[in-house]
C-alpha positions as CSV (number, residue, x, y, z in Angstrom):
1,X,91.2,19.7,60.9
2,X,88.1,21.6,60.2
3,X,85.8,19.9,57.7
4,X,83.2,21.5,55.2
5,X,79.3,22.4,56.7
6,X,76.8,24.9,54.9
7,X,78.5,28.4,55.6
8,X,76.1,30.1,52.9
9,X,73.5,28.9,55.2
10,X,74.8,30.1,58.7
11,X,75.6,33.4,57.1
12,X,72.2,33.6,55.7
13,X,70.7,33.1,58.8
14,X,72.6,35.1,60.5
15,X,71.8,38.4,58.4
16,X,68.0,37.8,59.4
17,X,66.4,40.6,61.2
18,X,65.3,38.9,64.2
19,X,64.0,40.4,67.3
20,X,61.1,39.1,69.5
21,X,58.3,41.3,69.6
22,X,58.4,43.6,72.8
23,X,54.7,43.6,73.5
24,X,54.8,39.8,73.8
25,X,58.1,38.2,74.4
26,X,57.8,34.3,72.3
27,X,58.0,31.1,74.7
28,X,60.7,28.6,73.6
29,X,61.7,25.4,75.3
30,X,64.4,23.6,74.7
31,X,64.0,19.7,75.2
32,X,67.3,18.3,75.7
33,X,67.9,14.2,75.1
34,X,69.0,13.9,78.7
35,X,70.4,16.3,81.8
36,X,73.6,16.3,82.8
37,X,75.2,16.0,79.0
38,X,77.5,18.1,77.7
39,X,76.7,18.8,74.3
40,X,73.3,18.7,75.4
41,X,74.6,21.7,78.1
42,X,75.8,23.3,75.4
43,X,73.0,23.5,73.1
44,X,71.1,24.8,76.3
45,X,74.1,27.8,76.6
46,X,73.7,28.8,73.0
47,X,70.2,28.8,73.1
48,X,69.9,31.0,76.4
49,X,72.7,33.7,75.2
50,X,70.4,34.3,71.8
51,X,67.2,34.3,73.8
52,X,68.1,37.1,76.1
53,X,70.0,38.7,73.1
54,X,66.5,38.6,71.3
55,X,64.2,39.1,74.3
56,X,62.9,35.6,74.4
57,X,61.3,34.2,77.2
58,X,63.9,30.4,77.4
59,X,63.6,27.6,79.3
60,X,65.4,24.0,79.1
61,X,63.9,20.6,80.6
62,X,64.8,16.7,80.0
63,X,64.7,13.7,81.0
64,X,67.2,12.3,83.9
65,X,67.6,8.9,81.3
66,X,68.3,8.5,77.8
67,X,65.1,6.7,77.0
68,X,61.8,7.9,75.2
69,X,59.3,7.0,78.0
70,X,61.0,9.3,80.4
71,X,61.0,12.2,77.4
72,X,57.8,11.9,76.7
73,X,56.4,12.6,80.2
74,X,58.8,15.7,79.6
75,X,57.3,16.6,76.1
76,X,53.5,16.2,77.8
77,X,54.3,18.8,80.5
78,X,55.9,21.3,78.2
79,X,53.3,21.0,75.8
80,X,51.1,22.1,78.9
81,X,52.7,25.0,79.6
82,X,51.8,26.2,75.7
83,X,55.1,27.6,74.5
84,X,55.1,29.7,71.1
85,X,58.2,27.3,70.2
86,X,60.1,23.5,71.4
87,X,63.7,23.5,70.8
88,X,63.6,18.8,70.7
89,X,66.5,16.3,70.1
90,X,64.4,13.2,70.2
91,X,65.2,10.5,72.0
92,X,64.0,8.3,69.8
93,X,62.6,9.5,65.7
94,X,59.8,7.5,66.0
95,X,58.3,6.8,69.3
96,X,57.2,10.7,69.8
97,X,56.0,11.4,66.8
98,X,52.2,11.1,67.6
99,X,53.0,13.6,70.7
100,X,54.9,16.2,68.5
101,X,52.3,16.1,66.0
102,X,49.8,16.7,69.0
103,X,51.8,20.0,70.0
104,X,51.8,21.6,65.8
105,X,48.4,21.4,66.0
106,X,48.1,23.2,68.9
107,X,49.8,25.6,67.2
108,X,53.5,25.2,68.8
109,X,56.2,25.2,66.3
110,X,59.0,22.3,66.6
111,X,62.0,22.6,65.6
112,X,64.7,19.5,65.6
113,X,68.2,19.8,67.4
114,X,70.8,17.1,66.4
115,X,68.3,14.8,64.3
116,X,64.8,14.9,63.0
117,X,62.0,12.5,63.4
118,X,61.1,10.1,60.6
119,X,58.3,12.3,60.0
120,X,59.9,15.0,58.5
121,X,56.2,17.2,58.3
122,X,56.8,17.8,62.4
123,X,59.7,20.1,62.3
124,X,60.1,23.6,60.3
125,X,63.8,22.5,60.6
126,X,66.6,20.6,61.8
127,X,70.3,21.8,63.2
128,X,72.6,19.4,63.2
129,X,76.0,18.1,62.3
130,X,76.7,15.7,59.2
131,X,77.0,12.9,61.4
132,X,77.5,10.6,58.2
133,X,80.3,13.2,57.1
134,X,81.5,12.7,61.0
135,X,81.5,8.5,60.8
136,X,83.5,8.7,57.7
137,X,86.1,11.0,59.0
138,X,86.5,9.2,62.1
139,X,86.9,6.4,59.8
140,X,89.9,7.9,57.9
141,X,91.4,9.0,61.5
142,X,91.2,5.4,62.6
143,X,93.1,3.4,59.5
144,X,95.6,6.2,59.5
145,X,96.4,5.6,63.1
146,X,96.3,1.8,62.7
147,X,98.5,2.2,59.8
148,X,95.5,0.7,57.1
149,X,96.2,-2.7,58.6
150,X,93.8,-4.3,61.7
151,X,90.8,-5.4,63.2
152,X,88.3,-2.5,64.8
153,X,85.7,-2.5,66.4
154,X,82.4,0.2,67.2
155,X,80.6,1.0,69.7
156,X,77.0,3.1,70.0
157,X,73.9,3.3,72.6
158,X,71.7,1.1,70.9
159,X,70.5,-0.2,66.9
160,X,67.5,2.5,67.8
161,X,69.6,5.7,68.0
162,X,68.8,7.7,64.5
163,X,72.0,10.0,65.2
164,X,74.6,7.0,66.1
165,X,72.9,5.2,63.0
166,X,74.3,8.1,60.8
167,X,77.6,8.1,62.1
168,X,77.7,4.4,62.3
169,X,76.9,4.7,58.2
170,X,79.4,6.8,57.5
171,X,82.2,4.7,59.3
172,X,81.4,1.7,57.3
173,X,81.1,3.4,54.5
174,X,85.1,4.7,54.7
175,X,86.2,1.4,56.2
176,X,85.2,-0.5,53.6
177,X,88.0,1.5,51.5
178,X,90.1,0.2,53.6
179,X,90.9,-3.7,52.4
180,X,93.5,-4.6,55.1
181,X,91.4,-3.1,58.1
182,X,89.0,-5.8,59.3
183,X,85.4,-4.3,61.1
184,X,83.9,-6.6,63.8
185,X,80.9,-4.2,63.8
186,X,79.2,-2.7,65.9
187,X,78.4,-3.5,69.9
188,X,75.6,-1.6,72.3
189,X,76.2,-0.5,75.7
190,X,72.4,0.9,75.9
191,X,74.4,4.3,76.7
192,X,76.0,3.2,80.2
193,X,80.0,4.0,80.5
194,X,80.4,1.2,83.3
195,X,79.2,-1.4,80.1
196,X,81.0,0.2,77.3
197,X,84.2,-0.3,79.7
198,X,83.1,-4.1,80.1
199,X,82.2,-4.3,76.1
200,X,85.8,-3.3,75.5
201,X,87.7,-5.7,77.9
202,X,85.9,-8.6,76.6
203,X,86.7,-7.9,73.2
204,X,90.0,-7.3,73.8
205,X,90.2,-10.8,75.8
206,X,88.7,-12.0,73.1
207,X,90.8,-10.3,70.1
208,X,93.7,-9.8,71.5
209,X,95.2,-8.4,68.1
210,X,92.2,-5.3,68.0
211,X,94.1,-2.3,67.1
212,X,91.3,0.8,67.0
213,X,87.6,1.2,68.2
214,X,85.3,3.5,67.0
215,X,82.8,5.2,69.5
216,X,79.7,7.2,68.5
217,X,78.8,8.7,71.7
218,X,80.2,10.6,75.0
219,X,78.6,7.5,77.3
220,X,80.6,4.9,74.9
221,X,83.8,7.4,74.9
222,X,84.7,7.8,77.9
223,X,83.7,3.7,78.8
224,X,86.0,2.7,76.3
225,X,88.9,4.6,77.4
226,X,88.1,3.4,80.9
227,X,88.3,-0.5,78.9
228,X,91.7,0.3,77.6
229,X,93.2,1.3,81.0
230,X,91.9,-1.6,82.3
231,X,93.2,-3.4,80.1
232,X,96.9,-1.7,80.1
233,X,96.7,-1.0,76.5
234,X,96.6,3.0,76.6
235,X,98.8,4.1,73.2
236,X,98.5,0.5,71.4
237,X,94.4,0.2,71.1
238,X,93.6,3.4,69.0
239,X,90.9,5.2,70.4
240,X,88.6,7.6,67.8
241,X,85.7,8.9,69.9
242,X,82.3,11.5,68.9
243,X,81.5,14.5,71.2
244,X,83.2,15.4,74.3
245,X,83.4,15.8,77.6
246,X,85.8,16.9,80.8
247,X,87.1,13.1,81.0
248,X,87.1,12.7,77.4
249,X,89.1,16.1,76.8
250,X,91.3,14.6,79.7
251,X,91.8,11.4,77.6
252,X,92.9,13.0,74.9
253,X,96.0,15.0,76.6
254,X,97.1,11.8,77.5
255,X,96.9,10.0,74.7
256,X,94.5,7.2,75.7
257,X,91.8,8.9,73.2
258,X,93.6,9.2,70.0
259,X,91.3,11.7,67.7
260,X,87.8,12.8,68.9
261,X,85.0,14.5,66.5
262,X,83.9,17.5,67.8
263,X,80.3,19.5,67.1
264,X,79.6,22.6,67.8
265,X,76.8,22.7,70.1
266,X,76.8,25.9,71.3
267,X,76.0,27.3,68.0
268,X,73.6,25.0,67.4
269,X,71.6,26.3,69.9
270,X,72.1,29.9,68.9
271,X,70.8,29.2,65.7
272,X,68.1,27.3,67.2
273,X,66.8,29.9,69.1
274,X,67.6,32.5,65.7
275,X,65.3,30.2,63.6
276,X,62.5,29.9,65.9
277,X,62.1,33.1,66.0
278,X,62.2,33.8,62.5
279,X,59.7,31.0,61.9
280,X,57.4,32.4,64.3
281,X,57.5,35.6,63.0
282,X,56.6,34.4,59.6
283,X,60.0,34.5,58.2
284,X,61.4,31.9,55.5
285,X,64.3,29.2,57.2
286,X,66.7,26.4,55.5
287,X,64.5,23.0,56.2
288,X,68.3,21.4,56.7
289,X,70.9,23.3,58.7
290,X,74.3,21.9,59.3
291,X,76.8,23.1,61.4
292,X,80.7,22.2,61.4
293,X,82.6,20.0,63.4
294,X,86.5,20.1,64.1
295,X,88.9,16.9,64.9
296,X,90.6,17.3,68.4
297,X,94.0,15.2,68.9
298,X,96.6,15.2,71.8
299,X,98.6,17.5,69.7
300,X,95.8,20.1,68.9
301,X,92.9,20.1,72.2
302,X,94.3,22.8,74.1
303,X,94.3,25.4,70.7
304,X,92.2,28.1,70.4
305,X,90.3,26.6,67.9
306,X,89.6,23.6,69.6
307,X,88.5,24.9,72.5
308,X,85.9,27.1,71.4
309,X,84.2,23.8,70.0
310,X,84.6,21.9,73.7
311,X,81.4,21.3,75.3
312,X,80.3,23.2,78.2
313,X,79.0,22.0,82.2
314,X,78.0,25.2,82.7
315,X,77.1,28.4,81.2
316,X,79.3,30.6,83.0
């Protein structure tokens, strides 16, 4: 199930002129929010097939933790090497702010990947999913598969995570339409799969009757599924998961991940590296870019479809 995204916008972009200048190829880094991630991977794969389609000097650097102190000794080393452009997803949309602001007026463009900063003056744009749009439909997939009736649970990095917040809203949001489903709200495993597995036995011990759980994040995914083996309830807790992964995609052949949302991060960085360059080279770009996502389910992962959307280790 594909849902809606701004088409007019992609195609818009995607009719731009843009080619790097020859006698000076433009500098763009990609930050990612940590290595190692998939859809963070993926980003980095789109991005470096539209730089050397454009002639763009591209590089990609992160932290080896999720956590803003570690991405901001990241941030101050790029911003020493003085690239024309950053490619950020911010760890966290406020604590970098000051840095990123340091870099414009220097004269480096910033442009957001998968969720601005508060201040919305430090980026010429952001590329994201509608990750409220996302919460609700992973809403919808959960009371369908509990049959509207249940208790459910969700399950996210931390109260501090501007993207998870999003989803988090959109979920509620759709639940709430749902009388007979019962949310026990939200619980943070601070982005660690070995304590999302321990979150999710607990509350099972605890509710014995949970029938779904909601979770906003690869980390939290694939600790949760871990929590329902454990717990020999694979097929009876519904599972509804966010992004993806080789163990997640795994999951859901077998059934223990019940419906996962799925971005498209390999586009996302294509366009990322498209609109840099167009900003760079004076041209006019959408402030607001959002690009679509696609619902994978035991019966549909292995599709054509799907699979283009599955996040990437590697970008061979």
């Amino acid at each position: 199930m594909r849902l809606t995204f701004a088409a007019t916008l992609l195609l818009s972009l995607a009719a731009l002129p843009l080619s790097a200048r020859a006698d000076k190829p433009h500098k763009i880094t990609y930050i990612q929010g940590v290595t190692g991630n998939p859809f963070y991977m993926s980003v980095t794969c789109g991005a470096a097939e539209a730089a050397k389609r454009l002639g763009v000097t591209f590089d990609a650097q992160g932290p080896q933790q999720y956590t803003p102190a570690l991405q901001m000794r990241v941030l101050n080393a790029v911003i020493a090497g003085q690239p024309d452009g950053i490619l950020f997803t911010a760890d966290d949309p406020v604590a970098l702010t000051a840095t990123l602001l340091d870099a414009k007026e220097r004269g480096i463009k910033i442009l957001s990947i998968d969720g601005d900063v508060k201040d919305m003056s430090v980026a010429v744009s952001n590329i994201q999913s509608d990750n409220v749009e996302g919460g609700r439909e992973a809403a919808r997939q959960l009371a369908a598969l509990i049959g509207d009736n249940g208790k459910v649970m969700a399950m996210m990095n931390s109260p501090a995570a501007n993207v998870a917040q999003q989803r988090l809203q959109g979920f509620q949001e759709e639940i709430a339409k749902h009388p007979k489903v019962t949310f026990l709200g939200p619980q943070y495993s601070n982005n660690q799969t070995a304590k999302a597995a321990s979150i999710v036995t607990s509350t099972i011990a605890a509710h014995p009757d949970l029938a779904g759980i909601f979770t906003l994040t690869t980390n939290n995914t694939e600790g949760a599924a871990t929590g329902v083996r454990e717990a020999q309830r694979e097929g009876k807790i519904k599972l509804v998961g966010f992004d993806t992964s080789d163990p997640i995609v795994e999951a859901i052949r077998k059934g223990i991940v019940s419906a996962d949302i799925v971005q498209y991060p390999y586009r996302v960085g294509q366009l990322g590296v498209e609109m840099m360059v167009a900003a760079l080279e004076g041209k006019p770009i959408e402030r607001q870019v959002n690009t679509p996502f696609i619902v994978a389910t035991p019966a549909n992962v292995d599709t054509p479809e799907v699979q283009q959307y599955i996040y990437r280790t590697n970008c061979r």
